[in-house]
N, C-alpha and C positions, 0 to 999 in steps of 0.2 A: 101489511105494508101497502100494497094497494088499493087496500080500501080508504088508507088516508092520502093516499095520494091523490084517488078519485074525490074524497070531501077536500081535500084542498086545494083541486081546480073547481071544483063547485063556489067554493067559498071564493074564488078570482073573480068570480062574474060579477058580483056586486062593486065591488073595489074597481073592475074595470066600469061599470057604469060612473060610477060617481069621478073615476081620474076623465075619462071622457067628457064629462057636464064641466068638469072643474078648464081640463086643455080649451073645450069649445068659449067658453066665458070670458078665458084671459085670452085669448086669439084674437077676439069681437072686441074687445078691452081697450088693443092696440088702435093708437093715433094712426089716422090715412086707411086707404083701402090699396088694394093694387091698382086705381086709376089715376091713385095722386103723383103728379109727378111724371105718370109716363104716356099723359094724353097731348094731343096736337094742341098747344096755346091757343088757336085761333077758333075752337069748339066751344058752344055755348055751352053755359051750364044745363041746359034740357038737355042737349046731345048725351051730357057727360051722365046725368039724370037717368036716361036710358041704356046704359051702358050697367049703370047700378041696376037698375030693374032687369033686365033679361039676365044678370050673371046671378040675382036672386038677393043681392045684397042691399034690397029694402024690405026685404019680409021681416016679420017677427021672429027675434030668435030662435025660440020653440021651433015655429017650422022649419028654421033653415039649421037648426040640430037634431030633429027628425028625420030630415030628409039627407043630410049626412051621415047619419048611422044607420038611416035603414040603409042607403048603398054601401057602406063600408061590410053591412054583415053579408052582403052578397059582393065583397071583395071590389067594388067600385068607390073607390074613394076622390073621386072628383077630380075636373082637370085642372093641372096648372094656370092661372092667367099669365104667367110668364113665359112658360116653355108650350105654350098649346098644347100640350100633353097630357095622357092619360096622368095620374099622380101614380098608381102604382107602377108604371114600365119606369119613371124615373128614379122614385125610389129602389125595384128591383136591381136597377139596374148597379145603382150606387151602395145598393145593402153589400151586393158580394163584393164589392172593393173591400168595404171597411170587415165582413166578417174574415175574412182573408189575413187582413190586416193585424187587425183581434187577435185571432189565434198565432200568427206566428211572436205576436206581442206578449202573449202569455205563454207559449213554450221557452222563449228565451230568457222572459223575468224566472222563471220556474228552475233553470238550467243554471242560472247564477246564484239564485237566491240562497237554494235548498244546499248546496255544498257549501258554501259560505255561512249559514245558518248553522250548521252542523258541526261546522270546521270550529268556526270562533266558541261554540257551546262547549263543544270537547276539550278545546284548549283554552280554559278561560284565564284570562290576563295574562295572555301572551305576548309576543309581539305580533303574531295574525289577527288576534280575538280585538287587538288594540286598532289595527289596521283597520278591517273590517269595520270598526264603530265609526271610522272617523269616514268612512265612506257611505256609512250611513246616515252620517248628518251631512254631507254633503250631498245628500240624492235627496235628503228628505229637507233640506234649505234652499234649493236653488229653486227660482220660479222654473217652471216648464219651459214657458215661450223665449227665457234666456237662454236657457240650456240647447233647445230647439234650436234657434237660430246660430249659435257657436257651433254646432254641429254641423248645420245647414254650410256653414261662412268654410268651414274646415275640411268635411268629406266629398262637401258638393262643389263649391267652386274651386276653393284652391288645390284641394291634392286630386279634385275629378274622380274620386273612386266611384262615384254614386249619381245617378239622377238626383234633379232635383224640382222636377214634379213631372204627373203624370202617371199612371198605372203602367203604360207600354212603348214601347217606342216605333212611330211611326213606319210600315213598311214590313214587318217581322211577319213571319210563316211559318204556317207549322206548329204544330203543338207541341212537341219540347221547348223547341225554342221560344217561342210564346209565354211558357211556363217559366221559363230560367230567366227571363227578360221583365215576365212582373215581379219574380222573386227580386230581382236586381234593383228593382224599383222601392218593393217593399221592406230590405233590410233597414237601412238609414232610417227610416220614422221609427220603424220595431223596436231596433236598437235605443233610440234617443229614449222612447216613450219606456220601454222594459229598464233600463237604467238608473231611473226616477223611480218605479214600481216597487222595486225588491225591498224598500226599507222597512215595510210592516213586517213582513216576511218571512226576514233578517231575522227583526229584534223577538218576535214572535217565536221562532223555531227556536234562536240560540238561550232564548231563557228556558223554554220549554227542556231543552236539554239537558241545563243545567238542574234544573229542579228533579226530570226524570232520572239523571243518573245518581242521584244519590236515594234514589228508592232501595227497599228490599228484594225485589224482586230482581234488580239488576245487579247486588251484591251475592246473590244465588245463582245468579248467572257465573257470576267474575270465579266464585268460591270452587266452582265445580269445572272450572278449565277451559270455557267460552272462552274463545278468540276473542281481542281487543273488537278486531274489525268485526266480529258477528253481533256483538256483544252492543254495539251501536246502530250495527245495519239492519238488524232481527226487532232488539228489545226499544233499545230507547228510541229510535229514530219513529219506528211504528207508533209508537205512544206519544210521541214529542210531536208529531203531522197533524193530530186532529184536527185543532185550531186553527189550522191552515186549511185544511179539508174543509173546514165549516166554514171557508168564506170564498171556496173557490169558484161557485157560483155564481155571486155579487164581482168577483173578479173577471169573468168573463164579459159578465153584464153591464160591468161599471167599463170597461174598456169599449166596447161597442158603443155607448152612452156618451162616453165621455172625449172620445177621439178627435172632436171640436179643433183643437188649440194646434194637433200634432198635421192636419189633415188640411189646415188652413195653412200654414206655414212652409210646411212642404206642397202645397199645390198639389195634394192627393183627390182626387174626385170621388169623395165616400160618403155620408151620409150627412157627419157632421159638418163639412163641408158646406153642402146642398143646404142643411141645417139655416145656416149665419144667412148666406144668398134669402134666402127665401124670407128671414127675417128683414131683411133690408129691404127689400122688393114688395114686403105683404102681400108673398104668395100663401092662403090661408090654408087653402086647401093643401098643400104640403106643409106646412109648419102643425095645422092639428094630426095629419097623419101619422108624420113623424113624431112626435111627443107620445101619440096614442100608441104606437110601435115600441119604443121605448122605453113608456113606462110599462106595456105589457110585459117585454123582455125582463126588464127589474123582478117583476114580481114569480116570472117564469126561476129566474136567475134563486131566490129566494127558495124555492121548490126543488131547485136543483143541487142548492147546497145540503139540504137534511138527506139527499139521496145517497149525495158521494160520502158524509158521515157515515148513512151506513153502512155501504161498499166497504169501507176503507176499516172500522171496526165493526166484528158483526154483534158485538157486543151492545152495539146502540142501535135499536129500533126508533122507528117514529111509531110511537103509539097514537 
């Protein structure tokens, strides 16, 4: 198992070469630089000329993708022309918002999904199993950014339960409190975003169940006096999770990824966020780092799935 783990970070290196060539090409692709737009009217075009020459944005691409990845490999990835900044302190800074974020977004899809999944499969064509489905076309029809903003209009302004942007609230001390005041912060996006999440899940676990409990293996269970409840929580529930294990990975990664929409809306300061700004500003050097992060994490995310497969049965090696 760990020697394919090892040939399959080996095997990342190339894939990151070439998503790296591909992020740098569509970066330099994009109309304007960072000086359109936010230079003094009354600057010549030489001024402006020079401006491109010392930030290095009239070299030949080759060099100025060279000299990009060689500083990225020694963890310099260039500075902001918008924030005057280092690029990795702002992204640091903004990665732990969203990993934060991430995670509490996937404990709580996981928390609804997997009983619900379970519940509707055991009891199928019930009145829950019926329930259940229509709430999963309901998570899985609503845009995001409407659901988002219903949420936003309902928990954050009118009934006040919630922030409604920001990480912390100005003034707080102390590390507990600090911690209960981002959580405070963090429930509301988690929720909206976990909500929308569960309908793969769902529909994934409650067929799974369906199909696993009408095995032999779970009629050998039943025949010899297994509790209903073991008889679901041991056999079929074990065997029904695979398929869910094999994409928990990409669930992690895709949330990190994809946070855009939930981060912009709530006024969350997290990557995705930083993400859109930077596209709008053509901050380059943040938007190729960010992609470059990103698509690393996917493919990290890939690697992580075949691991918890075989955590979860040991039955399945990666050969």
């Amino acid at each position: 198992m760990w020697k394919t783990i090892l040939r399959r970070v080996l095997l990342m290196i190339p894939q990151i070469i070439i998503l790296s060539i591909l992020i740098f090409m569509l970066a330099k692709a994009m109309p304007g630089d960072p000086f359109t737009g936010l230079i003094n009217p009354n600057m010549s075009p030489k001024e402006i000329d020079n401006l491109r020459a010392a930030a290095g944005l009239n070299d030949p691409w080759y060099t100025q993708y060279f000299r990009w990845i060689g500083n990225a490999l020694h963890g310099d990835f260039g500075q902001s022309f918008i924030y005057k900044l280092p690029v990795s302190s702002i992204i640091g800074d903004r990665a732990v918002n969203t990993i934060w974020l991430s995670l509490l977004t996937v404990i709580i899809t996981y928390v609804i999904a997997l009983p619900l999944g379970l519940l509707s499969g055991r009891y199928e064509k019930s009145i829950l199993d019926k329930i259940v489905s229509v709430y999963s076309y309901f998570s899985f029809a609503i845009p995001l950014f409407i659901f988002a903003l219903i949420m936003l209009f309902i928990f954050g302004y009118k009934l006040d339960w919630f922030p409604t942007s920001g990480t912390v609230d100005v003034g707080i001390s102390g590390f507990w409190t600090v911690f209960f005041n981002k959580l405070h912060h963090m429930i509301l996006p988690a929720i909206t975003q976990a909500l929308l999440s569960t309908t793969v899940i769902i529909q994934y676990l409650r067929t799974e169940v369906i199909d696993v409990k009408q095995l032999d293996f779970v009629r050998t269970a039943r025949s010899k006096g297994v509790p209903t409840s073991k008889v679901y929580s041991r056999h079929i529930f074990r065997n029904a999770s695979l398929p869910i294990a094999s994409t928990m990975g990409y669930e992690i990664t895709g949330l990190i990824a994809g946070s855009v929409m939930i981060e912009r809306i709530f006024s969350y300061p997290g990557i995705g966020n930083l993400f859109i700004t930077s596209i709008s500003q053509r901050d380059y050097a943040v938007i190729t780092s960010l992609v470059l992060i990103l698509g690393t994490a996917t493919l990290v995310g890939t690697l992580l799935s075949d691991i918890i497969m075989s955590i979860v049965d040991p039955r399945i090696r990666i050969q």
